[in-house]
PDBQT receptor file of N, H, CA, C and O in Angstrom, charges set to zero:
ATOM      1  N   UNK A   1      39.990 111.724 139.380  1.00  0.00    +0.000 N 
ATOM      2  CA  UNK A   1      39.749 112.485 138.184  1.00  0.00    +0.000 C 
ATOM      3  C   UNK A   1      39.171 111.601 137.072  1.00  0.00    +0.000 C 
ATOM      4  O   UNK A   1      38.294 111.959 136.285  1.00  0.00    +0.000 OA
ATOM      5  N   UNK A   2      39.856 110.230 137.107  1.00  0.00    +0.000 N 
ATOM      6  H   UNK A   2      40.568 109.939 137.745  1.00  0.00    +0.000 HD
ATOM      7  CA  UNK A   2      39.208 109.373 136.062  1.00  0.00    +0.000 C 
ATOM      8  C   UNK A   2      38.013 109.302 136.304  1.00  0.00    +0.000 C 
ATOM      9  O   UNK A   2      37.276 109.652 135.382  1.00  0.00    +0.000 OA
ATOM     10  N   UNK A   3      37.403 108.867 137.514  1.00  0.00    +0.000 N 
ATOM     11  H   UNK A   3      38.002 108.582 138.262  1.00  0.00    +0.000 HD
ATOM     12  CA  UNK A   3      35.738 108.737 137.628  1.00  0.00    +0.000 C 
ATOM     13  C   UNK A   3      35.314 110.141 137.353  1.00  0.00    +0.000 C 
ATOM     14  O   UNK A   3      34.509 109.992 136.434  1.00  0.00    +0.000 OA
ATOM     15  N   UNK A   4      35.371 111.167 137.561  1.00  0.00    +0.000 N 
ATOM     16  H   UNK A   4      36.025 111.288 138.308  1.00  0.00    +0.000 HD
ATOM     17  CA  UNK A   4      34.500 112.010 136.854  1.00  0.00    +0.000 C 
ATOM     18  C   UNK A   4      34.374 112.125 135.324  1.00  0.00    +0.000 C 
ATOM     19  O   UNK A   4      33.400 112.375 134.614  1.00  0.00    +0.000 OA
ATOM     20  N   UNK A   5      35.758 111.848 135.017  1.00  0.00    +0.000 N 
ATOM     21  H   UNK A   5      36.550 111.646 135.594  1.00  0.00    +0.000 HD
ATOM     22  CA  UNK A   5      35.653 111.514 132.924  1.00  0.00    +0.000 C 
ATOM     23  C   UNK A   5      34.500 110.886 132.617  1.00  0.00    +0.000 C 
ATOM     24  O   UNK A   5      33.578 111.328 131.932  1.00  0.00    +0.000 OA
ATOM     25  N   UNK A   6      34.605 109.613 133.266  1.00  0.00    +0.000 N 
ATOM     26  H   UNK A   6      35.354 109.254 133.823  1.00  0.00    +0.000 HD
ATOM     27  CA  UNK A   6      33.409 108.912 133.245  1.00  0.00    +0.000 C 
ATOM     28  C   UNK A   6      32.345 108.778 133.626  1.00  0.00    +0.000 C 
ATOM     29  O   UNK A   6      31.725 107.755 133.334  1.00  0.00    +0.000 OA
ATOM     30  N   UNK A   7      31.734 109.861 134.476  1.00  0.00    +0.000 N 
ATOM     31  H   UNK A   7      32.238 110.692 134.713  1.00  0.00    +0.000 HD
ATOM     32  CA  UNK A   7      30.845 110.322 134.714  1.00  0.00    +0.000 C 
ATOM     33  C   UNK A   7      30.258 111.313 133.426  1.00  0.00    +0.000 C 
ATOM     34  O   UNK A   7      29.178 111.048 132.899  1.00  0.00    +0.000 OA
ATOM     35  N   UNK A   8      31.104 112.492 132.983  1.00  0.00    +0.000 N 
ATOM     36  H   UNK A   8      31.981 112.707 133.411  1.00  0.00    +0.000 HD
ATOM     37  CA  UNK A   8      30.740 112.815 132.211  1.00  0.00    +0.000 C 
ATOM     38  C   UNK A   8      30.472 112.394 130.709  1.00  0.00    +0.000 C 
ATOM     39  O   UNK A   8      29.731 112.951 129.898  1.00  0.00    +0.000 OA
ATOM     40  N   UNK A   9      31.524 110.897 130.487  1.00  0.00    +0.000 N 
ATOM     41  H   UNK A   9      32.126 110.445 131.146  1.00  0.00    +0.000 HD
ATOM     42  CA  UNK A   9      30.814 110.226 129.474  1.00  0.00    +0.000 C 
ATOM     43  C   UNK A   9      29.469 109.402 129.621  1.00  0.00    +0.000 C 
ATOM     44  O   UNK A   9      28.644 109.122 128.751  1.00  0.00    +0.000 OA
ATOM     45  N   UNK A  10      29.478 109.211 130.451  1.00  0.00    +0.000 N 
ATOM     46  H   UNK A  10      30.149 109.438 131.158  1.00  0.00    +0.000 HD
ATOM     47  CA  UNK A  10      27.901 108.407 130.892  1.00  0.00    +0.000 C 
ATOM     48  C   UNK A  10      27.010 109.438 130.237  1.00  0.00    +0.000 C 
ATOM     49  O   UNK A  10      26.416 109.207 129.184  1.00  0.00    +0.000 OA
ATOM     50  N   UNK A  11      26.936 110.554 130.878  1.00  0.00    +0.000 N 
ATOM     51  H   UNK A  11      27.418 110.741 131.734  1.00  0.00    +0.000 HD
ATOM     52  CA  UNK A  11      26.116 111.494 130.855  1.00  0.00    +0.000 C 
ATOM     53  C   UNK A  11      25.870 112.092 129.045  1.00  0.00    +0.000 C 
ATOM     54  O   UNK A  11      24.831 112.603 128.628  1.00  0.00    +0.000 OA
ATOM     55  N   UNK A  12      27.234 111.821 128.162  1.00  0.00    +0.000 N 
ATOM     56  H   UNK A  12      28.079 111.407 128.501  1.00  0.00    +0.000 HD
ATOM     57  CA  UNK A  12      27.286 111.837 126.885  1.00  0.00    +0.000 C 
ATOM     58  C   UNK A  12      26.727 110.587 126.047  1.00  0.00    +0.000 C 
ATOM     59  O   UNK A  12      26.966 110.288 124.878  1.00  0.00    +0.000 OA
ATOM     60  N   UNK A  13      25.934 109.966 126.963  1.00  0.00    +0.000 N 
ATOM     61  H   UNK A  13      25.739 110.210 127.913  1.00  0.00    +0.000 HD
ATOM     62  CA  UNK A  13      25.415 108.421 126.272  1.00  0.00    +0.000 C 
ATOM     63  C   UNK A  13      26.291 107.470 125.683  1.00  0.00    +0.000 C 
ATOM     64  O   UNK A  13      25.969 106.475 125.032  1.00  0.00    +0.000 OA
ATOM     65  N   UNK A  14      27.679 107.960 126.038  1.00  0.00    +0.000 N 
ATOM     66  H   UNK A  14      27.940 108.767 126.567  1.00  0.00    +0.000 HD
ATOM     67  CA  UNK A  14      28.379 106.851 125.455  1.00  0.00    +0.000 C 
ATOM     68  C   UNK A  14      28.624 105.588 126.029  1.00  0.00    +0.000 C 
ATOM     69  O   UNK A  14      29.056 105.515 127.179  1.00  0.00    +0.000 OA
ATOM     70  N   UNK A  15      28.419 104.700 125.429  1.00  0.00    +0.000 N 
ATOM     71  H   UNK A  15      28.068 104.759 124.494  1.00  0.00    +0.000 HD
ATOM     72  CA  UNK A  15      28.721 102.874 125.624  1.00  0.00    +0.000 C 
ATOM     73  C   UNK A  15      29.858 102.645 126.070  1.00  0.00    +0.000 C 
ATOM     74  O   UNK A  15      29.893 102.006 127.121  1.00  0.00    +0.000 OA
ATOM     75  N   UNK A  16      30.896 102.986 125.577  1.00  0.00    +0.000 N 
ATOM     76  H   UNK A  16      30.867 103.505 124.723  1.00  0.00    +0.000 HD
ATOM     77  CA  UNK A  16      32.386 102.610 125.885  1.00  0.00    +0.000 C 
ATOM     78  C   UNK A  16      33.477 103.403 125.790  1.00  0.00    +0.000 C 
ATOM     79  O   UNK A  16      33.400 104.143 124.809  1.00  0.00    +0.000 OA
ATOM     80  N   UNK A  17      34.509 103.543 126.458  1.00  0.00    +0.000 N 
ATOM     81  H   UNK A  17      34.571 102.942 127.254  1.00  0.00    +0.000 HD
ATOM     82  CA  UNK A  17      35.594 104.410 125.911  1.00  0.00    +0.000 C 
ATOM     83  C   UNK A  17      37.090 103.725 125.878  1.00  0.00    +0.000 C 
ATOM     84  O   UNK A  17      37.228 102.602 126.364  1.00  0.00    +0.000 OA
ATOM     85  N   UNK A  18      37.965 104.268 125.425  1.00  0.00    +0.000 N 
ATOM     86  H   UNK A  18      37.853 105.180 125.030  1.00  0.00    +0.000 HD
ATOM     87  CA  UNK A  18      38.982 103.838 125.223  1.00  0.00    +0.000 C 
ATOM     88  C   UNK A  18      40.192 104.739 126.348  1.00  0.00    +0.000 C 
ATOM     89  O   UNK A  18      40.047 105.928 126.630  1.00  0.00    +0.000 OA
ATOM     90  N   UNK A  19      41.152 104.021 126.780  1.00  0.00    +0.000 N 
ATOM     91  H   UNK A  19      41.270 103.054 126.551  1.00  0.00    +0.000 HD
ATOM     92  CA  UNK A  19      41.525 104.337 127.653  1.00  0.00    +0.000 C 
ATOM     93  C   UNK A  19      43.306 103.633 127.014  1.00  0.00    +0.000 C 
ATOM     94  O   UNK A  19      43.551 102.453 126.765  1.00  0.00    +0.000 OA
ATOM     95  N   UNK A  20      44.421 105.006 126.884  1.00  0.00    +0.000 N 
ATOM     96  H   UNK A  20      44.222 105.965 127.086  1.00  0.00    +0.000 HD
ATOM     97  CA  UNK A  20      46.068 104.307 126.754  1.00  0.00    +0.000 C 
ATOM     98  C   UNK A  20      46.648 105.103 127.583  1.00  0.00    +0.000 C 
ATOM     99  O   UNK A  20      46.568 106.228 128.075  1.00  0.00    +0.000 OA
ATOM    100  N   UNK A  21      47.611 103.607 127.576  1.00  0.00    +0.000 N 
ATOM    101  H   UNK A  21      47.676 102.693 127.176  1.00  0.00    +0.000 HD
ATOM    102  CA  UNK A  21      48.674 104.725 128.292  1.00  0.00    +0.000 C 
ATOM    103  C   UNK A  21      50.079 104.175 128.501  1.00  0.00    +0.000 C 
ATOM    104  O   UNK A  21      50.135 103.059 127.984  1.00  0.00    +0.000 OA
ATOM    105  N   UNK A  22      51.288 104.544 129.085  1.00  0.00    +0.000 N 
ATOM    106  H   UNK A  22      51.242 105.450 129.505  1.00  0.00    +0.000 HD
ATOM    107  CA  UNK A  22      52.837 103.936 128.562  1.00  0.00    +0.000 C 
ATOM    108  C   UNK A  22      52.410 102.838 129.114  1.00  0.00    +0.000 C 
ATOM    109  O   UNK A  22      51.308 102.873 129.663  1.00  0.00    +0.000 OA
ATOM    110  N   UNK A  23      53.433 101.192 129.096  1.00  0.00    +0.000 N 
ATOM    111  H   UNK A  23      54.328 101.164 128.650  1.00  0.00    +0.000 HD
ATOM    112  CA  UNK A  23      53.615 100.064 129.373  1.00  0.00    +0.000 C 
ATOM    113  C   UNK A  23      54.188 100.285 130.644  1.00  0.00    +0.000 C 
ATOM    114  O   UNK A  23      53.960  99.395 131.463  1.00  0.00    +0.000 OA
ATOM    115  N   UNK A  24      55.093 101.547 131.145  1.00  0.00    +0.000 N 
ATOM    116  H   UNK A  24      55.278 102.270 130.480  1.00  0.00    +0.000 HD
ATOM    117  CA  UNK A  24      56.278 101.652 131.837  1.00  0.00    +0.000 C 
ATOM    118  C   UNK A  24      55.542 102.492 132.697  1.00  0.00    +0.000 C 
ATOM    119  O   UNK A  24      56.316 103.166 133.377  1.00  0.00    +0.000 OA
ATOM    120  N   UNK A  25      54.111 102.768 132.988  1.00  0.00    +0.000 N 
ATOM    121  H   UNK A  25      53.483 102.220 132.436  1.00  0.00    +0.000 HD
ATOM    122  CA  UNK A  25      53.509 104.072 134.031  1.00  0.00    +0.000 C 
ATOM    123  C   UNK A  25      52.397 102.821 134.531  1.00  0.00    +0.000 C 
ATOM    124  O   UNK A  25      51.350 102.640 133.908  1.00  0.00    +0.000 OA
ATOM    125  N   UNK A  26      52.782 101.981 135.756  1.00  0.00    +0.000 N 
ATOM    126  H   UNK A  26      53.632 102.128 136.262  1.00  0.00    +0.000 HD
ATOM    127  CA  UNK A  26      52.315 101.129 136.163  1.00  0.00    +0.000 C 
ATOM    128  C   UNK A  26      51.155 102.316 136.683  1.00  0.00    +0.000 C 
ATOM    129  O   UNK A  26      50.223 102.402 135.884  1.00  0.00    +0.000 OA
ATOM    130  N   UNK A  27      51.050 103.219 137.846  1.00  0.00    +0.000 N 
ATOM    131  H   UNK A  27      51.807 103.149 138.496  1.00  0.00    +0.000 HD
ATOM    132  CA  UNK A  27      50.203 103.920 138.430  1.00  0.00    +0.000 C 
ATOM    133  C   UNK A  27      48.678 104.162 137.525  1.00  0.00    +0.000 C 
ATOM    134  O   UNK A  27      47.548 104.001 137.988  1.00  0.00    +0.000 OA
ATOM    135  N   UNK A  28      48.984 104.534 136.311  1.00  0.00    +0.000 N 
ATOM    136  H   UNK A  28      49.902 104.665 135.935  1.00  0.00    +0.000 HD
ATOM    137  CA  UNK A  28      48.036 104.627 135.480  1.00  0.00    +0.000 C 
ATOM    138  C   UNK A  28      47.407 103.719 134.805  1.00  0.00    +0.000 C 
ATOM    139  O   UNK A  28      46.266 103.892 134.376  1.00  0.00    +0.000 OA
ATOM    140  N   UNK A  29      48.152 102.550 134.622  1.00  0.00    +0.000 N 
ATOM    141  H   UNK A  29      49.079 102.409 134.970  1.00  0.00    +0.000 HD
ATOM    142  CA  UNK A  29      47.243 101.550 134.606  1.00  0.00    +0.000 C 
ATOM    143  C   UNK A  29      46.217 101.137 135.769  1.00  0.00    +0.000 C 
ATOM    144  O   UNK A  29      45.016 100.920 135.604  1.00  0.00    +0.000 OA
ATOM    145  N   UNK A  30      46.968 101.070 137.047  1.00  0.00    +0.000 N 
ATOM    146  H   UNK A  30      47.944 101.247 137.181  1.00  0.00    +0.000 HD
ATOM    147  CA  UNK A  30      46.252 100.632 138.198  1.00  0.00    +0.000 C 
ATOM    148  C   UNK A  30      44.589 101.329 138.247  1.00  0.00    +0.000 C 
ATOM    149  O   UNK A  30      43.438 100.937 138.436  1.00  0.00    +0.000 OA
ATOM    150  N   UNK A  31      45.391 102.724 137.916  1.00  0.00    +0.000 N 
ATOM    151  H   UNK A  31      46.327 103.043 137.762  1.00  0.00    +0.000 HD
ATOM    152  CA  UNK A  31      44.141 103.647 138.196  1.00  0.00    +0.000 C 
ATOM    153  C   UNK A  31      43.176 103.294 136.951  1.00  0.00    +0.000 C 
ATOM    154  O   UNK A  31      41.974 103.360 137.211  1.00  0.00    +0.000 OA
ATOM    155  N   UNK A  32      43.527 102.933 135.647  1.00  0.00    +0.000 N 
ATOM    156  H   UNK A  32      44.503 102.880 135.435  1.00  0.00    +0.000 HD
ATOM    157  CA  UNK A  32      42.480 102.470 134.697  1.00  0.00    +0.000 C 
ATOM    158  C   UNK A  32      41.646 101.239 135.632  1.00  0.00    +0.000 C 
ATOM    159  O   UNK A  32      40.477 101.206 136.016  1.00  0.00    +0.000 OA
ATOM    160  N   UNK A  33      42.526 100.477 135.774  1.00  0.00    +0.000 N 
ATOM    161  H   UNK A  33      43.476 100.503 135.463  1.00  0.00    +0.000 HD
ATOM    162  CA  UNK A  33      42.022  99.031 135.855  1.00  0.00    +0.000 C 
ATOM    163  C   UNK A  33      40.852  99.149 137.033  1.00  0.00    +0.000 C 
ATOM    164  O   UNK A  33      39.754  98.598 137.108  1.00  0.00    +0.000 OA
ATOM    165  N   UNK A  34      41.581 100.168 138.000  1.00  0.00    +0.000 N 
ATOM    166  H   UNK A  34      42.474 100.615 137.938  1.00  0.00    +0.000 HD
ATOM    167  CA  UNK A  34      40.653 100.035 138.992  1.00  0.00    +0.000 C 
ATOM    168  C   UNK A  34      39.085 100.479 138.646  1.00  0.00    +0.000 C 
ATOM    169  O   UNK A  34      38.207  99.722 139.059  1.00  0.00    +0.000 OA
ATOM    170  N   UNK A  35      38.706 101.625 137.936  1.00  0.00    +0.000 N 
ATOM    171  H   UNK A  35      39.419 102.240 137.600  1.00  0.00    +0.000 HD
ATOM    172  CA  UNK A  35      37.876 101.975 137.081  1.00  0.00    +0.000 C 
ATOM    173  C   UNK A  35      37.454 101.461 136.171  1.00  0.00    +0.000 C 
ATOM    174  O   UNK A  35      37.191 102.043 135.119  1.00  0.00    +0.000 OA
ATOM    175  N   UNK A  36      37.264  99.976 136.440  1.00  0.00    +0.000 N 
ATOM    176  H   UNK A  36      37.477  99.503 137.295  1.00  0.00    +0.000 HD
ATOM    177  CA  UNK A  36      37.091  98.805 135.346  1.00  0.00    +0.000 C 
ATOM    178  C   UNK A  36      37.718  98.943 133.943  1.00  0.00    +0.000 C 
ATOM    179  O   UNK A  36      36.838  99.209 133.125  1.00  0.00    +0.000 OA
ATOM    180  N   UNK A  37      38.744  98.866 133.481  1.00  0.00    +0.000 N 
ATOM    181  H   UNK A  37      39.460  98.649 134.146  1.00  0.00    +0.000 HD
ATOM    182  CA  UNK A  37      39.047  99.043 132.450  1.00  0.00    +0.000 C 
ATOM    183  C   UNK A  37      39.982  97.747 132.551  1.00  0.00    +0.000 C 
ATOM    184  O   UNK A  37      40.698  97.392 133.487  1.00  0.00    +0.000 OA
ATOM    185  N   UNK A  38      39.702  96.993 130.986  1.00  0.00    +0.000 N 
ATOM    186  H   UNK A  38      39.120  97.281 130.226  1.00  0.00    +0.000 HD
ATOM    187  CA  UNK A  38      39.956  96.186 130.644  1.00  0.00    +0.000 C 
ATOM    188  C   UNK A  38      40.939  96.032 129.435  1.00  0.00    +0.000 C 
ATOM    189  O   UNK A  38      40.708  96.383 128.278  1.00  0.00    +0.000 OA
ATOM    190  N   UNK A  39      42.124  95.420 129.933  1.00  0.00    +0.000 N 
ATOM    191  H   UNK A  39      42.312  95.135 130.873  1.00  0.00    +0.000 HD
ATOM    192  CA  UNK A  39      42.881  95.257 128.721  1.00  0.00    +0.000 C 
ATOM    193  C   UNK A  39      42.626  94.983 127.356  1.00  0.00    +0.000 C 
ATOM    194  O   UNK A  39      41.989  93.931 127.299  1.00  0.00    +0.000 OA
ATOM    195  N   UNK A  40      42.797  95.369 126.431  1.00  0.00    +0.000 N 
ATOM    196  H   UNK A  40      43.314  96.223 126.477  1.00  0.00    +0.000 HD
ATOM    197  CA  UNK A  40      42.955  94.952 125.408  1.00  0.00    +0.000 C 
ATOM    198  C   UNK A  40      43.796  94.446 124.611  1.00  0.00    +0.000 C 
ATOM    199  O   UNK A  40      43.905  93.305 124.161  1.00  0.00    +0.000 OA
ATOM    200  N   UNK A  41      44.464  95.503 124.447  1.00  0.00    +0.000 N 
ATOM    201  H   UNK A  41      44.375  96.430 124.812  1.00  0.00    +0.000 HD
ATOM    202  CA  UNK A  41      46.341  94.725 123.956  1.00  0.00    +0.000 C 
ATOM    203  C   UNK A  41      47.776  95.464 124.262  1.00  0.00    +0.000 C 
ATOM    204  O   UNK A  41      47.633  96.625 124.644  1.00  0.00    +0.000 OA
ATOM    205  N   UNK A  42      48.255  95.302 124.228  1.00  0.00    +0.000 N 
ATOM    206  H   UNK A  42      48.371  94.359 123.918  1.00  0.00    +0.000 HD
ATOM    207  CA  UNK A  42      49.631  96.102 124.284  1.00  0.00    +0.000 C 
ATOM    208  C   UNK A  42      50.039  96.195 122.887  1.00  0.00    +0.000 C 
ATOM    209  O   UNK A  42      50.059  95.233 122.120  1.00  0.00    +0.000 OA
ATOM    210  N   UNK A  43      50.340  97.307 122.609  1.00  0.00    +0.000 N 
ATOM    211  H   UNK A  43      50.324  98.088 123.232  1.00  0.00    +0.000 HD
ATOM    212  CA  UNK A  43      50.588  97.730 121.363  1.00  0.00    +0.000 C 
ATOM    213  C   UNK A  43      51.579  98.881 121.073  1.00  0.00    +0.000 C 
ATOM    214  O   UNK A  43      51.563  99.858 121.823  1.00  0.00    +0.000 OA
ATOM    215  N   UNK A  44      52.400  98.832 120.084  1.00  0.00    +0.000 N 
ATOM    216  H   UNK A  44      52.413  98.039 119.475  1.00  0.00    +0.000 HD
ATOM    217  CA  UNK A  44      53.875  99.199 119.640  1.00  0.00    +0.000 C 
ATOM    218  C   UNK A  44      53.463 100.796 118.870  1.00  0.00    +0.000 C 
ATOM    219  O   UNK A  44      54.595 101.274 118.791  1.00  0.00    +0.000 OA
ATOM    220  N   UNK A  45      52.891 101.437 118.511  1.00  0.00    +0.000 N 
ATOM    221  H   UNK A  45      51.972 101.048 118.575  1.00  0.00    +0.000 HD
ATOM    222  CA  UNK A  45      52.655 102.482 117.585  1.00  0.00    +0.000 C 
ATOM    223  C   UNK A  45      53.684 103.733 117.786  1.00  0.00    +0.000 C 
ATOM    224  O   UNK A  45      53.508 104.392 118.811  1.00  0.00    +0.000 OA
ATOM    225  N   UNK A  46      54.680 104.105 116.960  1.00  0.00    +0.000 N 
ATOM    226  H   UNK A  46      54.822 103.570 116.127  1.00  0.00    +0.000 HD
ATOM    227  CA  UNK A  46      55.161 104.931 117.035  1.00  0.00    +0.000 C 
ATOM    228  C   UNK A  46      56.786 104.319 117.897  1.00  0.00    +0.000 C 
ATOM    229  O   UNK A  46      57.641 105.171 118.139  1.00  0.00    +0.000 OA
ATOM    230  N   UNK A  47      56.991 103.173 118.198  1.00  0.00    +0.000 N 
ATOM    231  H   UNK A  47      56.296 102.481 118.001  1.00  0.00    +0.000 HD
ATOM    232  CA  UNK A  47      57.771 102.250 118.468  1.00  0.00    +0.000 C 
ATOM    233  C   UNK A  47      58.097 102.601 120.061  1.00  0.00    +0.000 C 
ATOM    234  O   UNK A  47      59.177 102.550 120.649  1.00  0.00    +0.000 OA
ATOM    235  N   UNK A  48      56.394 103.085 120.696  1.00  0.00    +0.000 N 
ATOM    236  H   UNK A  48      55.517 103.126 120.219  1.00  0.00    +0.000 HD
ATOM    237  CA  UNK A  48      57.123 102.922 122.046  1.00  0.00    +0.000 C 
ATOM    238  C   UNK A  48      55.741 102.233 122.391  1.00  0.00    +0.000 C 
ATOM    239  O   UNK A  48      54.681 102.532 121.841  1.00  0.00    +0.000 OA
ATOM    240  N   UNK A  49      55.896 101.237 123.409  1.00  0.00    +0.000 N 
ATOM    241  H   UNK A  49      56.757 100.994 123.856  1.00  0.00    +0.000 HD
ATOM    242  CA  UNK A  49      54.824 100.475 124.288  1.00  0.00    +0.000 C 
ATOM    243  C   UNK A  49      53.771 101.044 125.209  1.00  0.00    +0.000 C 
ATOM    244  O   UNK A  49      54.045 101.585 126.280  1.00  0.00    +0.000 OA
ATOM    245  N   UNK A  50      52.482 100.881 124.703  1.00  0.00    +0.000 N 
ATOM    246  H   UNK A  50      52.260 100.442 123.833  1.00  0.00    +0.000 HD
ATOM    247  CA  UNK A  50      51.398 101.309 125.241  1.00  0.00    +0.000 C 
ATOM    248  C   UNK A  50      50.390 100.448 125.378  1.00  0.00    +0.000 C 
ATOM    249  O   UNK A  50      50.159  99.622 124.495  1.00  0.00    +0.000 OA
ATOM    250  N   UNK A  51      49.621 100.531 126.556  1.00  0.00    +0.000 N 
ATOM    251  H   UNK A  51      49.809 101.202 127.274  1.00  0.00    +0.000 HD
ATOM    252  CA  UNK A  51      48.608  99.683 127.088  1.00  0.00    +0.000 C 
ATOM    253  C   UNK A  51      47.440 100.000 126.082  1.00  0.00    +0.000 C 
ATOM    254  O   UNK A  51      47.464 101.102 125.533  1.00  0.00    +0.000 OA
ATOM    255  N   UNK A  52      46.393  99.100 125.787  1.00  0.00    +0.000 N 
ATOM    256  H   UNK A  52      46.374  98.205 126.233  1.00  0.00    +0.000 HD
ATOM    257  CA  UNK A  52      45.068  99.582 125.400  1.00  0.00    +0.000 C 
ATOM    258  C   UNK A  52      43.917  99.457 126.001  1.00  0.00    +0.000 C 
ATOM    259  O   UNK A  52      43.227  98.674 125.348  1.00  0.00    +0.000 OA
ATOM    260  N   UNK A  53      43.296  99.897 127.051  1.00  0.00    +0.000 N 
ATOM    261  H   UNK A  53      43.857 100.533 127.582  1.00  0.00    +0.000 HD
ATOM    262  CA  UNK A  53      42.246  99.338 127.408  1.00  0.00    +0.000 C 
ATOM    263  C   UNK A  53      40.666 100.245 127.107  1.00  0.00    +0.000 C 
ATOM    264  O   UNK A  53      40.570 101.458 126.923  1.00  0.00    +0.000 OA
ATOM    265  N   UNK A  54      39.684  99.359 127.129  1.00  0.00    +0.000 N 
ATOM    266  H   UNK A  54      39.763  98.374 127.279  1.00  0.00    +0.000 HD
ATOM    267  CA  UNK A  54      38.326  99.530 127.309  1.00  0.00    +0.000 C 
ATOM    268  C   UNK A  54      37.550  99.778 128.547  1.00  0.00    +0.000 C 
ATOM    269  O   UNK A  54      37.700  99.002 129.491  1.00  0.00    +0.000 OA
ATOM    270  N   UNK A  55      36.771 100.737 128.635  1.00  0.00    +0.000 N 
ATOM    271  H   UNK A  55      36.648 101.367 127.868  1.00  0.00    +0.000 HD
ATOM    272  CA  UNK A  55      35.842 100.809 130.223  1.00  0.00    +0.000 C 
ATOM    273  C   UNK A  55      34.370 100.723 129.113  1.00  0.00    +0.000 C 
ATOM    274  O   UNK A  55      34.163 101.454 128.144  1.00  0.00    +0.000 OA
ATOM    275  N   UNK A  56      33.497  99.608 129.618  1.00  0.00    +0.000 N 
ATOM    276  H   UNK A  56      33.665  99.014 130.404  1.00  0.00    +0.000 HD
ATOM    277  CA  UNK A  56      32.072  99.575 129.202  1.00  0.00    +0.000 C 
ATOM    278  C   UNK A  56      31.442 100.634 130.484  1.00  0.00    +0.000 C 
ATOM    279  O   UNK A  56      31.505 100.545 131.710  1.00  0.00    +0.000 OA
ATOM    280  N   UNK A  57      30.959 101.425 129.768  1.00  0.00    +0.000 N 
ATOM    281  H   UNK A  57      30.909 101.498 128.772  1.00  0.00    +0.000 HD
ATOM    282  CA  UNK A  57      30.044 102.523 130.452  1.00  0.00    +0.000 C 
ATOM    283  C   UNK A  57      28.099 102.194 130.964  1.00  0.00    +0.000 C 
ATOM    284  O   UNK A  57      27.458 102.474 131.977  1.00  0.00    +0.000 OA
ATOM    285  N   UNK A  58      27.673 101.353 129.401  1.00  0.00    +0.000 N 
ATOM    286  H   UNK A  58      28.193 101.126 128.578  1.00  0.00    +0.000 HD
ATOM    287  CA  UNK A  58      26.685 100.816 129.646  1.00  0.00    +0.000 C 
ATOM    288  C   UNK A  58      26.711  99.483 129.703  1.00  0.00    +0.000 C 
ATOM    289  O   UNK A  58      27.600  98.696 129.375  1.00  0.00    +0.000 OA
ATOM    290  N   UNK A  59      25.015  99.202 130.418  1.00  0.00    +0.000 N 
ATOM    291  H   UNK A  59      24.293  99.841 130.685  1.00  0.00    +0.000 HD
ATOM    292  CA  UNK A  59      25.433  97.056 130.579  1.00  0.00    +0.000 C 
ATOM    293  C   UNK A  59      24.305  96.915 129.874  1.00  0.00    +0.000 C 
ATOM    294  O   UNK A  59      23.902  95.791 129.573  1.00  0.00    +0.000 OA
TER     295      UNK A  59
């Protein structure tokens, strides 16, 4: 399902997207990461732990 998101952002000309999700839902990271998505930071907002990552769409 993620690769089609990103399919359809390609198709929206967008460069990059942003991609969160819990610290504690390993599966969904995997599935980011595998879809090239790149960490950014782990971050506290709302005082529960969430991943941040980036997928570059264009090169």
């Amino acid at each position: 399902m993620l690769a089609q998101i990103l399919l359809e952002a390609r198709a929206l000309h967008l460069d990059r997207v942003m991609l969160v999700c819990a610290a504690d839902n390993p599966a969904s990271a995997k599935t980011i990461e595998h879809n090239g998505g790149v960490l950014e930071e782990a971050g506290q907002p709302d005082h529960s732990s969430v991943l941040r990552y980036w997928i570059q769409l264009s090169s």
